[in-house]
Backbone as CSV, one residue per row, in Angstrom:
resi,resn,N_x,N_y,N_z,CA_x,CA_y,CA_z,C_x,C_y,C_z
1,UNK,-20.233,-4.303,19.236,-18.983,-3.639,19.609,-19.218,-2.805,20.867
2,UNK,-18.381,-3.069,21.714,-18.620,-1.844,23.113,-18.419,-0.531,22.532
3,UNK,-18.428,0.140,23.344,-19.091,1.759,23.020,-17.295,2.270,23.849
4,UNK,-16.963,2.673,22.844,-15.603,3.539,23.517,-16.230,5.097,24.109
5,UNK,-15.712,5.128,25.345,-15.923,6.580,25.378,-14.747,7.505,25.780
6,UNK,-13.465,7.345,24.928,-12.612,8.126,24.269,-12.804,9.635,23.725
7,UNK,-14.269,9.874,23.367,-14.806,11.155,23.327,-16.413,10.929,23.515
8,UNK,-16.722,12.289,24.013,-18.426,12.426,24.838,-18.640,11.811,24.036
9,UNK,-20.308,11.528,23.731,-21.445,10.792,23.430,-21.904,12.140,22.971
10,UNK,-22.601,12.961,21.483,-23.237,13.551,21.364,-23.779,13.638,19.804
11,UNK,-25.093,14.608,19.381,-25.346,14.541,18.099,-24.108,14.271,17.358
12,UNK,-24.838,13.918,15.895,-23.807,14.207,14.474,-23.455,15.544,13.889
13,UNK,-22.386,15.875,14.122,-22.355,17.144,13.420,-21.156,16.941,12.543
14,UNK,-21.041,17.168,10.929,-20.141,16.994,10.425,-18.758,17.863,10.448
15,UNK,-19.305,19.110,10.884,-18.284,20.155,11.056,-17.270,19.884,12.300
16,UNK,-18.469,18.926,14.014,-17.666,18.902,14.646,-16.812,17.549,14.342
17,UNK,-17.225,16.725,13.517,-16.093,15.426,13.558,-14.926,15.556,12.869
18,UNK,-15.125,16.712,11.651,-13.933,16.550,11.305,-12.944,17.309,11.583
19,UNK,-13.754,18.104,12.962,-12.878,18.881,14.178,-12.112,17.756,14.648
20,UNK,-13.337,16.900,15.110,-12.764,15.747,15.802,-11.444,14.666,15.396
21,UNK,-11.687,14.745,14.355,-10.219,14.624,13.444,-9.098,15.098,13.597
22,UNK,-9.184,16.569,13.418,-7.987,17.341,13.647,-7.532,17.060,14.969
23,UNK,-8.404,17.126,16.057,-7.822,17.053,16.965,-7.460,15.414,17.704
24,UNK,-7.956,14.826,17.198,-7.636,13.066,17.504,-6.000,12.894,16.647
25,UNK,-5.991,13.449,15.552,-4.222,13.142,14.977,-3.577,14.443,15.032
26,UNK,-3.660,15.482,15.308,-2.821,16.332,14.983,-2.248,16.891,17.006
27,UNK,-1.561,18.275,17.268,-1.606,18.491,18.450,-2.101,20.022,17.908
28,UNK,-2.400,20.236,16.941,-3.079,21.792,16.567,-4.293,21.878,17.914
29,UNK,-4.367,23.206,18.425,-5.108,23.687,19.624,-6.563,24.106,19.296
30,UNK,-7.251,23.120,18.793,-8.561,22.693,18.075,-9.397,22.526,19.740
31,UNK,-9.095,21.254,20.182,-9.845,20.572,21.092,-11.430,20.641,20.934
32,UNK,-12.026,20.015,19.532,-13.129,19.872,19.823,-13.461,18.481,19.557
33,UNK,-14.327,17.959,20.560,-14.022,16.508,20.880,-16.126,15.905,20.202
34,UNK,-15.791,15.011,19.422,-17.228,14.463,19.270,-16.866,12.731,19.646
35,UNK,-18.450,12.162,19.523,-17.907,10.346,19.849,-17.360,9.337,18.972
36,UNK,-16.386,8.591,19.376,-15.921,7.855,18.037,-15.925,7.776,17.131
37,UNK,-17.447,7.121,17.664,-18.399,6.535,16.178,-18.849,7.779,15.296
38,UNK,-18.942,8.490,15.967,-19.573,9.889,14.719,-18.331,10.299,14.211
39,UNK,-17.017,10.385,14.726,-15.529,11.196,14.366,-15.254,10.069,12.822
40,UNK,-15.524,8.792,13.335,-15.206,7.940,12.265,-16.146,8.490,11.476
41,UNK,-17.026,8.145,11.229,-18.393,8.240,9.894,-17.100,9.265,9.034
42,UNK,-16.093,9.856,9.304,-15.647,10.696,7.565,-14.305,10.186,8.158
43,UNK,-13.941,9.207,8.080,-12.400,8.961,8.276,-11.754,9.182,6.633
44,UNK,-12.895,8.778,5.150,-12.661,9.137,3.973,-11.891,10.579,3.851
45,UNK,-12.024,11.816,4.736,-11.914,12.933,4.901,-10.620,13.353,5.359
46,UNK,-9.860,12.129,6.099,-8.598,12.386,6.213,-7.679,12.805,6.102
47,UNK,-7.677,12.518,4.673,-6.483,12.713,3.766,-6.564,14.490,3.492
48,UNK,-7.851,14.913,3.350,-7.823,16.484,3.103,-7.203,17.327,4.698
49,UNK,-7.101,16.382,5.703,-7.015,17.152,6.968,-5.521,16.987,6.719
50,UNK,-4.714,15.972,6.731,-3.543,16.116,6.515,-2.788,16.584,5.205
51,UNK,-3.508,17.292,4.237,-3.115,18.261,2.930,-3.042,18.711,3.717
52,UNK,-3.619,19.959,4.704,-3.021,20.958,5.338,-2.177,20.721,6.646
53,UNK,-1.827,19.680,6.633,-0.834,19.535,7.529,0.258,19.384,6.365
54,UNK,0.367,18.704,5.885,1.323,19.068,4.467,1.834,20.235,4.205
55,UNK,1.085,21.084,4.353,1.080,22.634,3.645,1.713,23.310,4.722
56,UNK,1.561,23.141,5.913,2.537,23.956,7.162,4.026,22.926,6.815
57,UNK,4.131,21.723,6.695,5.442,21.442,6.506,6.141,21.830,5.176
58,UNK,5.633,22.389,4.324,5.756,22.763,3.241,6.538,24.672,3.411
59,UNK,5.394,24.669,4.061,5.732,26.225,4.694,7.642,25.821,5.664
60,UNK,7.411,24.985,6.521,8.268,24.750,7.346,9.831,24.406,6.144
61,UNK,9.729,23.752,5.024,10.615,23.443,4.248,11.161,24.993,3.741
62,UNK,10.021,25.693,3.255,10.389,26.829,2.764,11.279,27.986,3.662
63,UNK,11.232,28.038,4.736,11.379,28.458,5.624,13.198,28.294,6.269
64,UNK,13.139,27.009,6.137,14.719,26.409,6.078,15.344,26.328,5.061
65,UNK,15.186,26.340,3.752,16.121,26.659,2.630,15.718,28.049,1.963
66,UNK,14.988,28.445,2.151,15.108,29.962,1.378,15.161,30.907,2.246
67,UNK,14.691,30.960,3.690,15.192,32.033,4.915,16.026,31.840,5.479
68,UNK,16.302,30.468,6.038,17.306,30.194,6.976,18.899,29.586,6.134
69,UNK,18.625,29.289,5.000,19.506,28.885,4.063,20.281,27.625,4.829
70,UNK,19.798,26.867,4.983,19.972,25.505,5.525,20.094,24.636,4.581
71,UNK,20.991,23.489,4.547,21.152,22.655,3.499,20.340,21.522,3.155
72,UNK,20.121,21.077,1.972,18.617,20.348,1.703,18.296,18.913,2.898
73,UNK,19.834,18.230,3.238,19.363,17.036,3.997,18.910,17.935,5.665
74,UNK,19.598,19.004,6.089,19.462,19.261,7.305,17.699,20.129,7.310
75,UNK,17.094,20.279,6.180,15.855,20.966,5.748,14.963,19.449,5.705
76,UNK,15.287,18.408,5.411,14.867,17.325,5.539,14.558,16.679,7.118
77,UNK,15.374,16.874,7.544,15.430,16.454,9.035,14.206,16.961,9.610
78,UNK,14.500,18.124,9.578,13.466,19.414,10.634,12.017,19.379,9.940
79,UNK,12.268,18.629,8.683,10.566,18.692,7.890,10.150,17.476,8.661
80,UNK,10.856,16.657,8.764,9.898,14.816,9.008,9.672,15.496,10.828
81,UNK,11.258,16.185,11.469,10.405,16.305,12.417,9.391,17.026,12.757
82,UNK,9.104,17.950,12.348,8.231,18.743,12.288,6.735,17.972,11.919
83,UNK,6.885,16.950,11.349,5.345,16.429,10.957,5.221,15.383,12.116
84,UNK,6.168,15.158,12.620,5.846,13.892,13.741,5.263,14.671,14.898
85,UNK,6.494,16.179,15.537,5.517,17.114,16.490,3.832,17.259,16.062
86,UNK,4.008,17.843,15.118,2.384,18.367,14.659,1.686,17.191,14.428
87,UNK,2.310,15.825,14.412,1.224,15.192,14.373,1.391,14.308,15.359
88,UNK,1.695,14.664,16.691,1.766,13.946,18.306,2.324,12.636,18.196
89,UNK,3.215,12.102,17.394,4.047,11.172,17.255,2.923,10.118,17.064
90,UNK,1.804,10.106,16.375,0.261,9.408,16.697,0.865,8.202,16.112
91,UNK,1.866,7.883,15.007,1.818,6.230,14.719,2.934,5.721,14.404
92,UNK,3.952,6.295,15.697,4.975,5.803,15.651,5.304,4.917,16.503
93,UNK,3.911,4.642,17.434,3.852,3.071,18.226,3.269,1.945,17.551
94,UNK,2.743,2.259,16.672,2.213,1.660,16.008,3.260,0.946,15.175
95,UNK,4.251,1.649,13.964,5.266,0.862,13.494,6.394,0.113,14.446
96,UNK,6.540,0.419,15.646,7.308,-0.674,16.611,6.366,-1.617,16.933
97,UNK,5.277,-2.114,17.322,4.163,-3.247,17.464,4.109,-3.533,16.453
98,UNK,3.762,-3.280,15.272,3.331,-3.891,14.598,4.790,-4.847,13.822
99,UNK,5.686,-4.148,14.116,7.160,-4.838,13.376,7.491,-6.001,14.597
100,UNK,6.787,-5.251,15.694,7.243,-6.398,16.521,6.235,-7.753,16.427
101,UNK,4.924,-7.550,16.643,4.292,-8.930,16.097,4.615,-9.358,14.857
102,UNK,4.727,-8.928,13.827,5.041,-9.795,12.693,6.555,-10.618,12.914
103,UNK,7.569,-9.965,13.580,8.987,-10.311,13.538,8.866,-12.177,14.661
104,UNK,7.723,-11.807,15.540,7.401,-12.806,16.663,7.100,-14.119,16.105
105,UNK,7.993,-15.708,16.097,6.929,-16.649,15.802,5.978,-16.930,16.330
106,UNK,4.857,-17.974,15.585,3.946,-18.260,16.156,2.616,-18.119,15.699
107,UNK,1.362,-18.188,16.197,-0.035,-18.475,16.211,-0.243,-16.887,15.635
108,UNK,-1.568,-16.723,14.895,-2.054,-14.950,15.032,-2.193,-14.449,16.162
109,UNK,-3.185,-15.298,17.392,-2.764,-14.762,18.700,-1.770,-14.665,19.545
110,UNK,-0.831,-15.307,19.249,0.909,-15.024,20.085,1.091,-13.610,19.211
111,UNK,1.061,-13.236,18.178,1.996,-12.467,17.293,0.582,-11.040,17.801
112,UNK,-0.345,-10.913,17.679,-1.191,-10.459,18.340,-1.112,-9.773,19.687
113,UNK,-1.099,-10.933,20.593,-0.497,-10.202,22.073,0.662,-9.268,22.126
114,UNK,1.945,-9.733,21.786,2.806,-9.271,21.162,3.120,-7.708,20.927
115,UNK,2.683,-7.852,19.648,1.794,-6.341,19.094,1.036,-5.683,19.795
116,UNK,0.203,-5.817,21.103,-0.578,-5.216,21.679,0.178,-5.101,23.279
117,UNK,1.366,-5.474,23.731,2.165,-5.328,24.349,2.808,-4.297,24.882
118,UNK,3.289,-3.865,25.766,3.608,-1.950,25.663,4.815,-2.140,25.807
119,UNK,5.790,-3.913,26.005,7.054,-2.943,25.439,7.369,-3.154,24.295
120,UNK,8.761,-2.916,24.100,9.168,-2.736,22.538,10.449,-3.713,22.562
121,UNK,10.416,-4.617,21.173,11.305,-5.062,21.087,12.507,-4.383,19.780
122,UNK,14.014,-4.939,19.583,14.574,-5.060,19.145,14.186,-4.594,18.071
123,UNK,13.194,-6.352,16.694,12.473,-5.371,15.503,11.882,-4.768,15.807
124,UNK,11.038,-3.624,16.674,10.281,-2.233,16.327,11.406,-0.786,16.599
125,UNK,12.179,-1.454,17.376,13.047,0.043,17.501,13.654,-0.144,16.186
126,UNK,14.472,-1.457,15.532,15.131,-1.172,14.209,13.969,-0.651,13.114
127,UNK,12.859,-1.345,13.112,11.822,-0.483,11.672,11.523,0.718,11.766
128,UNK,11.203,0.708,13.172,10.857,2.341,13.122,12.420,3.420,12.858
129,UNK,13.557,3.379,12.879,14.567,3.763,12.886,14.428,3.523,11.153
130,UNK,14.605,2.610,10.665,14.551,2.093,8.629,13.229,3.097,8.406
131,UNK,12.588,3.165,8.509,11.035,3.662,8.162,11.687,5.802,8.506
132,UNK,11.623,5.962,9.337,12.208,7.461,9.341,13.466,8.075,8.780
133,UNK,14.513,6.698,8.675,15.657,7.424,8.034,15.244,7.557,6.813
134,UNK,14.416,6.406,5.766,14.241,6.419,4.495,13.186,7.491,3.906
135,UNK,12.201,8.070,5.197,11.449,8.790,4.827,12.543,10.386,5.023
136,UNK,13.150,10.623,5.654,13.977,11.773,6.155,14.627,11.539,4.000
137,UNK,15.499,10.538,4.231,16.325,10.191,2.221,15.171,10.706,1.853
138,UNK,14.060,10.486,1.792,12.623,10.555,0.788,11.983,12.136,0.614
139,UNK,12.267,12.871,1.633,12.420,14.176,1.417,13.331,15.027,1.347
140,UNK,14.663,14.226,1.370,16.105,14.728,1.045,15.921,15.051,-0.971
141,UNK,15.211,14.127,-1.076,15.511,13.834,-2.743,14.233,14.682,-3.422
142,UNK,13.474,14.779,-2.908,12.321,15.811,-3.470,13.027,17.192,-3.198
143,UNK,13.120,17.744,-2.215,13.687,18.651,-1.810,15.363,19.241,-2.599
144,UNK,15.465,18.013,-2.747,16.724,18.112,-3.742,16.628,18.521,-5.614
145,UNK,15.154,17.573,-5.762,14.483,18.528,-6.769,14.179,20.021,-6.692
146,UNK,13.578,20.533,-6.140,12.994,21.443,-5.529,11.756,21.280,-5.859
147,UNK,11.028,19.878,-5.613,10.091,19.788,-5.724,9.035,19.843,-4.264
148,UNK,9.092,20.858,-3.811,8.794,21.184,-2.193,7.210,20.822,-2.218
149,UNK,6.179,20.862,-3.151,4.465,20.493,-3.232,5.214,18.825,-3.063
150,UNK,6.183,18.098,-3.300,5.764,16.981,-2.436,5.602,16.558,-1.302
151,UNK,6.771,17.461,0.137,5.971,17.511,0.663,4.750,17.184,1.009
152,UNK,3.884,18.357,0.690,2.449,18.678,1.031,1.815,17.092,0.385
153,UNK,2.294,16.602,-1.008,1.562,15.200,-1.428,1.797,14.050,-0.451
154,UNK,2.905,14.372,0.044,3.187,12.731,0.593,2.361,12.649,2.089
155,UNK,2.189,13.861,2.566,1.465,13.843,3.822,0.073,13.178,3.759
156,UNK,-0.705,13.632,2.957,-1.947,13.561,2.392,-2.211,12.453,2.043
157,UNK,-0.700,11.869,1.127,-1.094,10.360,0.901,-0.803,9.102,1.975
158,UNK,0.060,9.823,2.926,-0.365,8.706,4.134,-1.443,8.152,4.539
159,UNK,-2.338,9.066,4.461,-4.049,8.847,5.017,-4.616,7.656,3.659
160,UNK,-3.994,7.993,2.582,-5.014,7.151,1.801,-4.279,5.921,1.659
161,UNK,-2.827,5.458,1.963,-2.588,4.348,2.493,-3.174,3.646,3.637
162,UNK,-3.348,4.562,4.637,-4.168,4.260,6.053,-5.172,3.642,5.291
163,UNK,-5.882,4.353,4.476,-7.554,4.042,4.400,-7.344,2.710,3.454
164,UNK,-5.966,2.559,2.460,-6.552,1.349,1.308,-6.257,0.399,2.613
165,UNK,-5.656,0.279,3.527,-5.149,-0.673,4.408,-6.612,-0.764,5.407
166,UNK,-7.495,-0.205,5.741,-8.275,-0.145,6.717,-9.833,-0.651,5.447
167,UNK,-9.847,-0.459,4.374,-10.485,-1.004,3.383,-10.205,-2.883,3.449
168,UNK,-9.126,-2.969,3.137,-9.027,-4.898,2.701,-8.691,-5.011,4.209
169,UNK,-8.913,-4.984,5.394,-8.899,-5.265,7.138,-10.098,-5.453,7.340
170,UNK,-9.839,-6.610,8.051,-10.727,-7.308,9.192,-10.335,-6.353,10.362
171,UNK,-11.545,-5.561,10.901,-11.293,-5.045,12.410,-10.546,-6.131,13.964
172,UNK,-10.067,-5.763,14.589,-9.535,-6.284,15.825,-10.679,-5.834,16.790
173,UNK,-11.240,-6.089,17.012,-12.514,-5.801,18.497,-12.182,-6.175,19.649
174,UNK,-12.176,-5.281,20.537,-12.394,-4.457,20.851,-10.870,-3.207,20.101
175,UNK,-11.460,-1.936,19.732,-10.042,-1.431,19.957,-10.062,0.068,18.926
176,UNK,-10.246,1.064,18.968,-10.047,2.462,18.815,-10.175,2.551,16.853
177,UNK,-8.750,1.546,16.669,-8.663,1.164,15.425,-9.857,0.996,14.564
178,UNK,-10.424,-0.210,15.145,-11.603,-1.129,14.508,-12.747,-0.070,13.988
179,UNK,-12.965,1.071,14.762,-14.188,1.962,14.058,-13.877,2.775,12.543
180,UNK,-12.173,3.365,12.626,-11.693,3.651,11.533,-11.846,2.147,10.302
181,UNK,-11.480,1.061,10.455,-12.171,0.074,9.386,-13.445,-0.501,9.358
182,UNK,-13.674,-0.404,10.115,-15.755,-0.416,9.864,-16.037,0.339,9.534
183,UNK,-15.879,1.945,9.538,-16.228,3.242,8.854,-15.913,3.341,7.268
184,UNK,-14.540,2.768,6.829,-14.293,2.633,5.460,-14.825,1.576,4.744
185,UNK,-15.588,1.662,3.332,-16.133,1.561,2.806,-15.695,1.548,1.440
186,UNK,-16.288,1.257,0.533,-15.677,1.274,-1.273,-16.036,2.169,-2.013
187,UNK,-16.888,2.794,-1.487,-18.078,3.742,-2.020,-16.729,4.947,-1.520
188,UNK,-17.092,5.421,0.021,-16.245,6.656,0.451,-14.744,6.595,0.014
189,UNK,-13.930,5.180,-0.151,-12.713,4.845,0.215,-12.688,5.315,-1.874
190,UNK,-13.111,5.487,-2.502,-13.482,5.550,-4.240,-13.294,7.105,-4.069
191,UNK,-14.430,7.699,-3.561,-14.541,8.853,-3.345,-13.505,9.900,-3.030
192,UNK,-12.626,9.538,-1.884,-11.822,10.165,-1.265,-10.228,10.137,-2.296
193,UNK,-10.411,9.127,-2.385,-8.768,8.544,-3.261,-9.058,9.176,-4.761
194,UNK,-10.026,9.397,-5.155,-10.581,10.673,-6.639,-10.006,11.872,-6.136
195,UNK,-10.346,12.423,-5.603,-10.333,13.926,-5.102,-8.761,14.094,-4.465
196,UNK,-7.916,13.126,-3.740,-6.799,13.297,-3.378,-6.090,12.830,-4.926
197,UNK,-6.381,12.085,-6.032,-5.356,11.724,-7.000,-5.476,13.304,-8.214
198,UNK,-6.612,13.894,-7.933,-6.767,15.462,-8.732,-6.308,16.583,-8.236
199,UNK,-6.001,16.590,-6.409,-5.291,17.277,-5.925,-3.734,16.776,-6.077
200,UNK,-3.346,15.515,-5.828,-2.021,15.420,-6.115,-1.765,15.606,-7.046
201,UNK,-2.349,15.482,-9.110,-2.051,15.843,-10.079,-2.096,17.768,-10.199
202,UNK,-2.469,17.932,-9.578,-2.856,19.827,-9.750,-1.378,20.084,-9.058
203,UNK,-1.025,19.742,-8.140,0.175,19.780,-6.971,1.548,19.862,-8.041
204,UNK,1.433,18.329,-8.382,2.913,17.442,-9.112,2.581,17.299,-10.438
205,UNK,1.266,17.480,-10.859,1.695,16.217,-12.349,1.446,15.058,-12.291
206,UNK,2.443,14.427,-13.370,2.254,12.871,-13.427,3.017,12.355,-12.002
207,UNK,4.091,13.506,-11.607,4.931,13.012,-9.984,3.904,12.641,-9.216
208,UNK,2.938,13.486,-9.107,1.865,13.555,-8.024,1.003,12.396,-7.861
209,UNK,0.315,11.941,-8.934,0.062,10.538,-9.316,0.893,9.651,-9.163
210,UNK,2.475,9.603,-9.511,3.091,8.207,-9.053,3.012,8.048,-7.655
211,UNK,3.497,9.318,-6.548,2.797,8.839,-5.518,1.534,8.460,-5.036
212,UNK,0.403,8.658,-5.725,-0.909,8.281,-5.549,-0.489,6.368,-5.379
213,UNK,-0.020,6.084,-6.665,0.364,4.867,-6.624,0.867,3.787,-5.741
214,UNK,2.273,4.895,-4.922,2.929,4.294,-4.187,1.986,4.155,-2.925
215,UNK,1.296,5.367,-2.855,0.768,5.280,-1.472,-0.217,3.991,-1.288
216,UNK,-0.989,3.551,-2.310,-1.709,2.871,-2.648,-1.392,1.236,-2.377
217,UNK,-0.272,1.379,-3.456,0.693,0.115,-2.921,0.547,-0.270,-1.416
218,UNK,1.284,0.919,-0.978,1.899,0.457,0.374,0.560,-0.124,1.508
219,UNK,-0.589,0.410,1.386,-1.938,0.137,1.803,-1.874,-1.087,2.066
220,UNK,-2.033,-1.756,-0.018,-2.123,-3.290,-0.021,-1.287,-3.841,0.599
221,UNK,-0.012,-3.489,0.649,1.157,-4.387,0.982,1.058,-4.871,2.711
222,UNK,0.696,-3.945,3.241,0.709,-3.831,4.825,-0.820,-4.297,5.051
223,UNK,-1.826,-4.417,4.361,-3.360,-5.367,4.962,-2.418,-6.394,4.635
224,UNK,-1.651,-6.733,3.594,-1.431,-8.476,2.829,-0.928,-9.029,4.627
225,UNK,-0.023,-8.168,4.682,1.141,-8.757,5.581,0.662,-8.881,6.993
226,UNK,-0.649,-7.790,7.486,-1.377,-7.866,8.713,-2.220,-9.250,8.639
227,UNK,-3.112,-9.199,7.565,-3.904,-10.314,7.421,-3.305,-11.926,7.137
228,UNK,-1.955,-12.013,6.512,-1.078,-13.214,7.173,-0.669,-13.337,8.391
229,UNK,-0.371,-12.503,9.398,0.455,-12.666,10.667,-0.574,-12.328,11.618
230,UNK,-1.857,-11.863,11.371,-2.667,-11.488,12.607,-4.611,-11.673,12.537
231,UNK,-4.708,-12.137,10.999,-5.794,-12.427,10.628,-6.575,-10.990,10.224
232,UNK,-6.936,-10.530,11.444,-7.502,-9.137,11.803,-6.007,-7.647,11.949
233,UNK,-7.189,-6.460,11.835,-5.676,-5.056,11.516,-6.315,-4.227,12.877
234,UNK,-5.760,-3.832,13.784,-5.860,-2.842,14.740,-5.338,-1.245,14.546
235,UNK,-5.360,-0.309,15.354,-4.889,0.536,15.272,-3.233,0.826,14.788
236,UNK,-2.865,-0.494,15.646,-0.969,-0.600,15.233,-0.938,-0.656,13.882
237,UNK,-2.089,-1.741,13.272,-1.484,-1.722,11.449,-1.304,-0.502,10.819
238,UNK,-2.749,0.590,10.843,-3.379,1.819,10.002,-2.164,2.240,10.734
239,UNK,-0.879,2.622,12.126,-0.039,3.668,12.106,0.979,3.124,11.204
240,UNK,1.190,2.158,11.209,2.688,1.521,10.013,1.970,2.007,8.851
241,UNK,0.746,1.799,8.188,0.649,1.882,7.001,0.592,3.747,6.917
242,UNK,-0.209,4.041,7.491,0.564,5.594,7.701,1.497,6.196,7.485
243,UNK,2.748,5.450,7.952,4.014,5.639,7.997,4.671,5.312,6.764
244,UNK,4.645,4.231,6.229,5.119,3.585,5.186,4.340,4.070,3.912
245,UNK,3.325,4.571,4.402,2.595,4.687,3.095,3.281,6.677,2.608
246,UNK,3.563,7.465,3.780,4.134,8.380,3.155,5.754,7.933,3.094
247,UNK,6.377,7.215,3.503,7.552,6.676,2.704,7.554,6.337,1.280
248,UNK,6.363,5.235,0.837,5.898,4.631,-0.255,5.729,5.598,-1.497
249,UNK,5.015,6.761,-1.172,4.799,8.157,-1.861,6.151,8.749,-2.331
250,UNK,6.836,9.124,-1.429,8.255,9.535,-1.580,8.893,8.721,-2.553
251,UNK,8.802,7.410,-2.191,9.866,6.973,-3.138,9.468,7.000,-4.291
252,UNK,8.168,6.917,-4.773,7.746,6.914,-6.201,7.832,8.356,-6.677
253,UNK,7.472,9.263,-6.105,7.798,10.214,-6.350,9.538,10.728,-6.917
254,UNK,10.346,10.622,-5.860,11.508,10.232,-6.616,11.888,9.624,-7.435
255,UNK,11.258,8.707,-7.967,11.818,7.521,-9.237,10.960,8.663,-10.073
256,UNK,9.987,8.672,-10.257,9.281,9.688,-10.993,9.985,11.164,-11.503
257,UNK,10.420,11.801,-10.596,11.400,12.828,-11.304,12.313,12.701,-11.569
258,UNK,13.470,11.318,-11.476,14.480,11.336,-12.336,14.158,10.607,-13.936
259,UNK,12.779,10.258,-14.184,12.370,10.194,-15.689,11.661,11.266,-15.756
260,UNK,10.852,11.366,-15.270,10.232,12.618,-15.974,9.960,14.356,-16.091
């Protein structure tokens, strides 16, 4: 694999990669930069970086219905946007490419190029538009519970959709992506998805766990559908499954509190 140098070249330090984390997805004023390949080695770690990105939109929810007394869908709005600012709009090119190669006939490499294309067609402006309104509904209806710790779950479980999706992927080489699925593993990818399904049960409950589920789902669903239409998963797949995968959360989560 060529050597990206996207960030310096320097020792391993675990403290600085999963700096390097924060500051590779979030726009928090971190800036500490390590090399790829070392930032990857804890991509498993993810999911705990975006719990606390959870937890400021959580804060941000609270903030609009109990200070500002704002109504639950317009508290919805300002939450999804609020996680797209804080998190530099990082994979919302990703769900227009990637809707756009799959929507493309043709070969894995036509649908491929495609996807790796910088403009945008038709299907990526409509998914990405379906994918945010349903996630905006998806915290309309928690919020409508007043179940505001989902929030904070569904953020968290984006990452471990990312990761079940970057688990069953074939890397795309050359490409930014490819080190996040060579870095995941069964061992870490076991590890990480334990510790986020005991934090989401401490959070929600059994709610907290159905999104564990959904998020999970949505993982598989989006390698199934990369690995039919493109063979190999790039960076574009892990931002859809990102995306979809805290949609995926939401919705189970909602089916979940009107039984239980």
């Amino acid at each position: 694999m060529e050597e990206d140098n996207y960030f310096q070249d320097e020792e391993f330090s675990a403290t600085k990669s999963i700096w390097g984390l924060v500051t590779f997805s979030t726009i928090l004023p971190v800036n500490v930069f390590t090399s790829i390949e070392y930032m990857t080695r804890l991509t498993w770690f993810w999911p705990f970086i975006h719990l606390v990105v959870g937890i400021l939109a959580a804060i941000c929810a609270f903030l609009c219905i109990d200070i500002l007394h704002l109504n639950t869908f317009f508290s919805a709005g300002i939450v999804y946007c609020f996680l797209m600012i804080i998190t530099g709009y990082n994979h919302l090119d990703g769900v227009m490419d990637m809707a756009d190669g799959v929507m493309v006939h043709g070969s894995p490499y036509k649908k491929i190029s495609v996807m790796k294309d910088s403009s945008v067609g038709a299907g990526g402006v409509a998914t990405l538009f379906l994918v945010a309104s349903l996630t905006i509904a998806g915290i309309f209806n928690i919020l409508d519970y007043h179940f505001i710790y989902g929030v904070i779950i569904c953020e968290m479980l984006s990452k471990t959709s990312l990761l079940t999706t970057a688990l069953m992927s074939k890397p795309l080489i050359p490409g930014i992506g490819s080190y996040f699925i060579l870095a995941t593993n069964k061992i870490n990818y076991i590890v990480s998805t334990i510790f986020v399904a005991i934090i989401a049960f401490m959070l929600g409950g059994f709610v907290g766990l159905a999104g564990v589920v959904g998020s999970i789902l949505s993982g598989f669903l989006i390698a199934v559908i990369a690995k039919k239409n493109f063979v190999h998963a790039n960076g574009d797949v892990l931002g859809m499954s990102n995306e979809v995968g805290r949609l995926m959360a939401l919705l189970f989560m909602s089916i979940s509190l009107y039984f239980l």
